[in-house]
C-alpha distance (Angstrom), angle and dihedral (degrees) to the residues before:
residue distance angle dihedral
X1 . . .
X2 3.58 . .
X3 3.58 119.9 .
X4 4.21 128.6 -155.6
X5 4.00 125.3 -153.8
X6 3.64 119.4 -175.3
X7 4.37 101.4 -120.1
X8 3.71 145.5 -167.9
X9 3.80 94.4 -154.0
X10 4.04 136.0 32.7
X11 4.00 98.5 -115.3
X12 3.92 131.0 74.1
X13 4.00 83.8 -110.1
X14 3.28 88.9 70.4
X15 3.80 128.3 116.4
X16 4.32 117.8 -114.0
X17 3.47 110.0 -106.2
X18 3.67 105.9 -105.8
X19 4.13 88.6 -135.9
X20 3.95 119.1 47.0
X21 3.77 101.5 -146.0
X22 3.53 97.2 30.7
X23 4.25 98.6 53.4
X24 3.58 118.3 125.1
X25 3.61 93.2 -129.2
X26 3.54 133.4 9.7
X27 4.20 114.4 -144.3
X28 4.14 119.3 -134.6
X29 3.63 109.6 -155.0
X30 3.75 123.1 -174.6
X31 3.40 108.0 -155.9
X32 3.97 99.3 -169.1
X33 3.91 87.4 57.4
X34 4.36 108.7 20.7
X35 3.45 89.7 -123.7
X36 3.44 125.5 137.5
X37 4.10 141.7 -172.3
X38 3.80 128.1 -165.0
X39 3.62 122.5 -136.1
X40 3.47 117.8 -155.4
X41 4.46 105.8 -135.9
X42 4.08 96.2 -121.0
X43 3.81 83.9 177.8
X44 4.07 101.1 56.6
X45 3.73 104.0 121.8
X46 4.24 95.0 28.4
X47 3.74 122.5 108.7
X48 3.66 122.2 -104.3
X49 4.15 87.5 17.0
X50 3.32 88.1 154.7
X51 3.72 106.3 78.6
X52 4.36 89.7 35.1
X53 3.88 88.6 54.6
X54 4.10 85.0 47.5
X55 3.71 85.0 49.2
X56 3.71 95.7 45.9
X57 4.06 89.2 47.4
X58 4.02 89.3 54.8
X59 3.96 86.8 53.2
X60 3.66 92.0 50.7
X61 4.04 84.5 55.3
X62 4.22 92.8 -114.1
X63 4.21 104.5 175.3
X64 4.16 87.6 179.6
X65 3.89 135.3 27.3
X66 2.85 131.1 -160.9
X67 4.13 124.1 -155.8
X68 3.78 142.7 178.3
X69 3.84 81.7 -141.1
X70 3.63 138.2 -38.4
X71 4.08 135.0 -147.9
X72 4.09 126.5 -132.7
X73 3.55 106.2 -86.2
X74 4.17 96.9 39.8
X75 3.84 81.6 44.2
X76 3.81 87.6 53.2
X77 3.89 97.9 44.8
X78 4.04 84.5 51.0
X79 3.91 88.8 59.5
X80 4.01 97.4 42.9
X81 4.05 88.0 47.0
X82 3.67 85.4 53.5
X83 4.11 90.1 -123.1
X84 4.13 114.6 144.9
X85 3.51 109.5 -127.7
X86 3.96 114.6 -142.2
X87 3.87 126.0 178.6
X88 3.88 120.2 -117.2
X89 3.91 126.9 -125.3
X90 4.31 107.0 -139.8
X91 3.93 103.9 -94.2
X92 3.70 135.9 75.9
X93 3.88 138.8 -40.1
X94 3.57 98.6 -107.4
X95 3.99 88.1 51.2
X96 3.34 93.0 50.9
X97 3.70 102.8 49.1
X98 4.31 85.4 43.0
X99 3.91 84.5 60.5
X100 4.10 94.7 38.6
X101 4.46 81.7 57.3
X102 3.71 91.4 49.1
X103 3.99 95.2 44.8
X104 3.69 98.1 -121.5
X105 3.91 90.9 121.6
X106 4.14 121.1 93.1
X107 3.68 116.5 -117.8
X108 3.65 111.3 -133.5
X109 4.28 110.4 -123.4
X110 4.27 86.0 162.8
X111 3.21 134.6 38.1
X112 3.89 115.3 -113.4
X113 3.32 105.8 -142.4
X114 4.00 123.4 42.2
């Protein structure tokens, strides 16, 4: 399974990106191996960069995402791509995917903001 968090560094140690389409980076982990890419966001200041970075995720292979928060139509393009949205706690990456793997994460079935 390989799971995506929006990121303002390159490294598991970094901190989630406190907005989804707009993050610096955004974190591949492959939880069958441990490895993990990062993806520079080529789309950060665009309009609609929601559903492109969605896009771009689904390319990269992501099964799970994980968000600090998501509006309608990136929330939409999640569903369609077949991606499971969860909501982030406030620290870093690595925490973040620990507490997606022991279930203690939120999934997403709305969007939260309109």
């Amino acid at each position: 399974m390989k799971i995506a968090v929006p990121s303002n560094g390159e490294t598991l140690d970094s901190m989630v990106a406190d907005r989804f389409a707009r993050a610096e980076y955004f974190i591949i982990y492959d939880d069958t191996t441990g490895e993990y890419s990062a993806i520079p966001n080529g789309g950060v200041g665009a309009h609609g960069a929601g559903p492109r970075v969605v896009q771009m995720l689904a390319r990269e292979g992501a099964d799970v995402l994980i968000v600090p928060g998501m509006g309608q139509n990136a929330f939409g393009a999640t569903l369609a791509a077949g991606i499971r949205p969860f909501l982030a706690r406030p620290g870093t990456v690595r925490q973040n995917i620990e507490w997606f793997k022991q279930g203690a994460l939120e999934e997403l079935t709305s969007p939260t903001r309109m």
